[in-house]
C-alpha positions in Angstrom: -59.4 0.8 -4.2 -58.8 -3.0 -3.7 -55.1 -2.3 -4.8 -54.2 0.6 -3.3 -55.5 -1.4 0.5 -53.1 -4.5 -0.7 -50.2 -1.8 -1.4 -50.3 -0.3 2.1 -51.1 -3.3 3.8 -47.8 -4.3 2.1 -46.0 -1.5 3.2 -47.3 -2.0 6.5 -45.7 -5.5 6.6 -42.2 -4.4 5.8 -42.2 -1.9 8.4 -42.9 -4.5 10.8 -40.5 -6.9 9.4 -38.3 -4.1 9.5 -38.3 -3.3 12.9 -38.4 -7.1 14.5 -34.9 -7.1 12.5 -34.1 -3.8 14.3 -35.1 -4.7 17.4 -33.3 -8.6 17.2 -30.0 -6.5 17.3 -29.0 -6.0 20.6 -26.8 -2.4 19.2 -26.0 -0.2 16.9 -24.1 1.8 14.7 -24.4 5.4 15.5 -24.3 6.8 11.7 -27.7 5.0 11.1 -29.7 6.3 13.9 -31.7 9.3 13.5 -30.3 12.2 16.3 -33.2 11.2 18.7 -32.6 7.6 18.5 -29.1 8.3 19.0 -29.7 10.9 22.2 -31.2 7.7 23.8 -29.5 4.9 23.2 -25.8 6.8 23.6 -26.8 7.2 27.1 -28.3 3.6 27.7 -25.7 1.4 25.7 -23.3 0.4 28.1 -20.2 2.2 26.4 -19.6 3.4 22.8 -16.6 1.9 20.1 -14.3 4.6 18.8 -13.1 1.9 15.6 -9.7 3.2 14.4 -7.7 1.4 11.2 -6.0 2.4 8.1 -8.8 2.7 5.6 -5.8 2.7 2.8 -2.3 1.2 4.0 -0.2 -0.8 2.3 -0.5 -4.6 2.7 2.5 -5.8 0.1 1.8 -6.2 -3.5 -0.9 -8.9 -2.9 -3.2 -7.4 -0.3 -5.8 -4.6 -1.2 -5.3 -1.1 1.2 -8.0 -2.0 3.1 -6.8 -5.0 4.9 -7.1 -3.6 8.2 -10.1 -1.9 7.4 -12.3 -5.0 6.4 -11.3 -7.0 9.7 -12.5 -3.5 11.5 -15.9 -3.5 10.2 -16.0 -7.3 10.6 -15.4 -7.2 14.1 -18.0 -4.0 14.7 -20.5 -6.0 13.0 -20.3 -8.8 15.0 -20.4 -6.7 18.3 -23.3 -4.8 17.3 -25.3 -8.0 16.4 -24.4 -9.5 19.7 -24.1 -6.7 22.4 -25.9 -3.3 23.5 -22.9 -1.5 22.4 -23.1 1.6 19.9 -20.2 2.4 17.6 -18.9 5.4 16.3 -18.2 5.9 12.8 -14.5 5.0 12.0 -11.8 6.9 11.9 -9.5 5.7 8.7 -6.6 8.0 9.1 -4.0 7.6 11.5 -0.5 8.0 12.5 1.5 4.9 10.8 5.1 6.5 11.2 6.5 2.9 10.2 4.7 2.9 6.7 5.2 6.7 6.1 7.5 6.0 2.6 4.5 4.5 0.9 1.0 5.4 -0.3 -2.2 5.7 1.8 -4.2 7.1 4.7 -0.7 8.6 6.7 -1.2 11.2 9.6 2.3 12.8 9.7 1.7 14.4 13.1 0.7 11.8 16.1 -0.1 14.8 17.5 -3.0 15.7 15.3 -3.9 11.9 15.3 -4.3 12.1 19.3 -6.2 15.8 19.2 -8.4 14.7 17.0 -9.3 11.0 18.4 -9.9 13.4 22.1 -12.2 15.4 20.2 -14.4 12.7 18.6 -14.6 11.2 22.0 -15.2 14.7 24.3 -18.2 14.9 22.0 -19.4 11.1 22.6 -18.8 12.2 26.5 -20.9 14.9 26.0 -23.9 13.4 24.4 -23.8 11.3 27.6 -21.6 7.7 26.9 -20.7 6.0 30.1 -17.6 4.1 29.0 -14.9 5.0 25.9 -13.7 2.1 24.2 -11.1 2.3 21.2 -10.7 -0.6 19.1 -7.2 -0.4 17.6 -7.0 -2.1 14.1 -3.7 -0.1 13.4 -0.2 -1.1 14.9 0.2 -1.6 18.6 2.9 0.1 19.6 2.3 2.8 17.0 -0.9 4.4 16.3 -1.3 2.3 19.6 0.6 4.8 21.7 -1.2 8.2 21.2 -4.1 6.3 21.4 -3.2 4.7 24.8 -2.2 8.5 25.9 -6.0 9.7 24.7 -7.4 6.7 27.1 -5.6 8.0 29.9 -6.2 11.1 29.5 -10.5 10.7 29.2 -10.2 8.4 32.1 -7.9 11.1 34.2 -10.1 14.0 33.3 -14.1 12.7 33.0 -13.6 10.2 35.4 -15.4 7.5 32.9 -13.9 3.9 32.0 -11.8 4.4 29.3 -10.1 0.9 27.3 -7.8 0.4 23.9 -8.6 -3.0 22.3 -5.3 -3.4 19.5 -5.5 -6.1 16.9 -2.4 -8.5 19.1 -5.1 -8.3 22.2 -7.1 -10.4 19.9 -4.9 -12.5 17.5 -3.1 -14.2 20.6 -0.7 -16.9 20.2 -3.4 -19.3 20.1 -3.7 -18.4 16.3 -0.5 -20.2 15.7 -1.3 -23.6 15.8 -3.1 -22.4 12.5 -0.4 -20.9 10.8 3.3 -22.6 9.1 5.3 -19.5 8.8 8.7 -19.0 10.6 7.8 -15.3 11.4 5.8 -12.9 10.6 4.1 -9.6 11.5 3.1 -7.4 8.7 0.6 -8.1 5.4 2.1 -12.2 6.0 0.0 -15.9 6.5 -2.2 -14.3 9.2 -3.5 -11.3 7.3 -3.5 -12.8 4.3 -5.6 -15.8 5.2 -8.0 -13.3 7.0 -8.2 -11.5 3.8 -8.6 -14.8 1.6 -11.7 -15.4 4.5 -13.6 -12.1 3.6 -12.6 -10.4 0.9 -10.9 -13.4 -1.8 -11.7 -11.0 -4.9 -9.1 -8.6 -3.5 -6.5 -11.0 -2.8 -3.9 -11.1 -5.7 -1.9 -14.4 -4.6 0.1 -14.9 -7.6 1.9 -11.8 -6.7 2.2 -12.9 -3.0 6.6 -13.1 -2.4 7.7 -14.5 1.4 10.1 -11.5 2.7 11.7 -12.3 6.1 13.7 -9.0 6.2 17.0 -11.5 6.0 18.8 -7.9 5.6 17.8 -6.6 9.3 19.8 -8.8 11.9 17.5 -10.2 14.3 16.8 -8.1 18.0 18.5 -10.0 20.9 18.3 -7.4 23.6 15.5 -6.1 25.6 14.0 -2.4 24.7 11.3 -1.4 22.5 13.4 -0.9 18.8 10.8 1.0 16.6 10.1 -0.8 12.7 10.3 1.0 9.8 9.2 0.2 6.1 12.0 2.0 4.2 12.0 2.4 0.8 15.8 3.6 1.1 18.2 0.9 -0.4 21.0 1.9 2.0 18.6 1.6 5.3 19.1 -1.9 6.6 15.0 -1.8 7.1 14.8 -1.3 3.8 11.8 -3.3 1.8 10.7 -3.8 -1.6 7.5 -6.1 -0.6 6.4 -4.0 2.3 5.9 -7.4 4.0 7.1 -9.7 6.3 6.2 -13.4 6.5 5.3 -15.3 4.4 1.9 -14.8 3.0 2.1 -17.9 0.2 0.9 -19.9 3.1 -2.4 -18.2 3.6 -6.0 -20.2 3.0 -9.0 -19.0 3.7 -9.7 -21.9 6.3 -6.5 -20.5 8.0 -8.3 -16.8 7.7 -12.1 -18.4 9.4 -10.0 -19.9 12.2 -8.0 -16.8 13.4 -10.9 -14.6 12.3 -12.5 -16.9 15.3 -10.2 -16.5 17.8 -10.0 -12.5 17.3 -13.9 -12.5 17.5 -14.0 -14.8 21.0 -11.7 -12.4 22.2 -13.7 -9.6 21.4 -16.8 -10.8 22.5 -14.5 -11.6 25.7 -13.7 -7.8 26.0 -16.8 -6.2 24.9 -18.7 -8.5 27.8 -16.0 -7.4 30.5 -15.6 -4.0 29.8 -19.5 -3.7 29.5 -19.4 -4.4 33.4 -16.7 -1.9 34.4 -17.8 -0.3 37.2 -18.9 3.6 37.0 -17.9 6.0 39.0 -20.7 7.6 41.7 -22.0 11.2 40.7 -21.4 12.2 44.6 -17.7 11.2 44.5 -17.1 14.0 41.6 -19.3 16.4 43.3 
């Protein structure tokens, strides 16, 4: 008898542990509450994260295919621990027209990428979320743009406060005084170093190569030109790393720092947007 008192007593004590923990954290994810948790807190957090990034996409011959992904959930993490926010479970596919040639997670149709994004949030808008926000770990003016076009469009036709958050809103030139590269851009010091910070078993840096694309003349002329990874030899954006930098620079004390500035700047956005104001039932009556 005595042990079967100890045992719930126990028992007892974990759920209260438990929930202090709960409660210390200010948000959540929405995949872990149960639906009537969710029904409340989707229409008292202040907006809800649609996270978007490759959850396979090529990252050169060093980085795993998940590169984008891990800074993603990083950054989610860090929100959720800090701010009343709720966040959506990711979306890992996506339109990466640039890396279409090689292996991984590759909506053909942007398109289908847009529908579908408009559908996940219509049914966010209909459990009751006051504000939209898409966090863009993909490429900005790629997946960027149909996401940019989905934003519009929510804010256009429900009348809520819509926002796109893409990966350079958050890496800003700030990160440079961190990094020794001439150029860069794609799988190079920056992602590497993030990679090295969080996920070093992954990492393979004796097969890192520095690719500057010395092939593809430099753009000295205004206009958006569109990149590509080719795999075609006789495509002057041809690449055989699928690269560009130089990631044989990258530390993980290079990774922490820029990891830090991204996260400021998140916390930045996620505290602004969180104050957006809302538009009055009466004027949409």
């Amino acid at each position: 008898m005595r042990i079967q008192t100890i045992f719930r007593w126990s028992i007892l004590i974990i759920v209260l542990i438990s929930t202090m923990i709960t409660a210390q954290t200010p948000g959540a994810f929405l995949g872990e509450l149960t639906w009537p948790e969710a029904e409340q807190k989707i229409q008292i957090a202040p907006f809800v994260i649609i996270p978007f990034a490759g959850g396979a996409k090529e990252h050169g011959p060093h980085l795993p295919m998940n590169a984008d992904r891990v800074v993603m959930d990083y950054l989610c993490k860090r929100g959720v621990e800090n701010y009343p926010v709720l966040v959506a479970p990711p979306v890992l596919h996506g339109w990466f027209a640039a890396f279409r040639d090689f292996p991984g997670t590759h909506i053909a149709n942007s398109e289908t990428f847009s529908r579908y994004l408009k559908e996940i949030a219509e049914s966010l808008i209909h459990a009751g979320a006051n504000r939209i926000l898409f966090l863009n770990l993909g490429v900005f003016k790629a997946s960027g743009l149909p996401m940019a076009i989905v934003a519009r469009e929510l804010r256009a036709t429900y009348g809520i406060p819509t926002l796109l958050v893409s990966w350079e809103d958050l890496e800003t030139d700030e990160a440079l005084q961190y990094l020794d590269q001439k150029g860069g851009g794609h799988a190079d010091e920056s992602e590497t170093s993030i990679n090295l910070y969080l996920q070093p078993d992954l990492v393979h840096m004796d097969k890192a190569v520095t690719d500057y694309w010395d092939s593809l003349p430099l753009k000295r002329y205004p206009g958006y030109r569109p990149g590509l990874f080719s795999r075609n030899p006789g495509d002057p954006a041809y690449s055989e790393t699928g690269l560009y930098g130089d990631p044989t620079l990258a530390t993980a004390e290079k990774g922490k720092a820029v990891l830090e500035i991204m996260t400021r700047n998140w916390f930045k956005v996620l505290k602004g947007f969180s104050e957006e104001p809302l538009i009055k039932k009466k004027e949409i009556e």
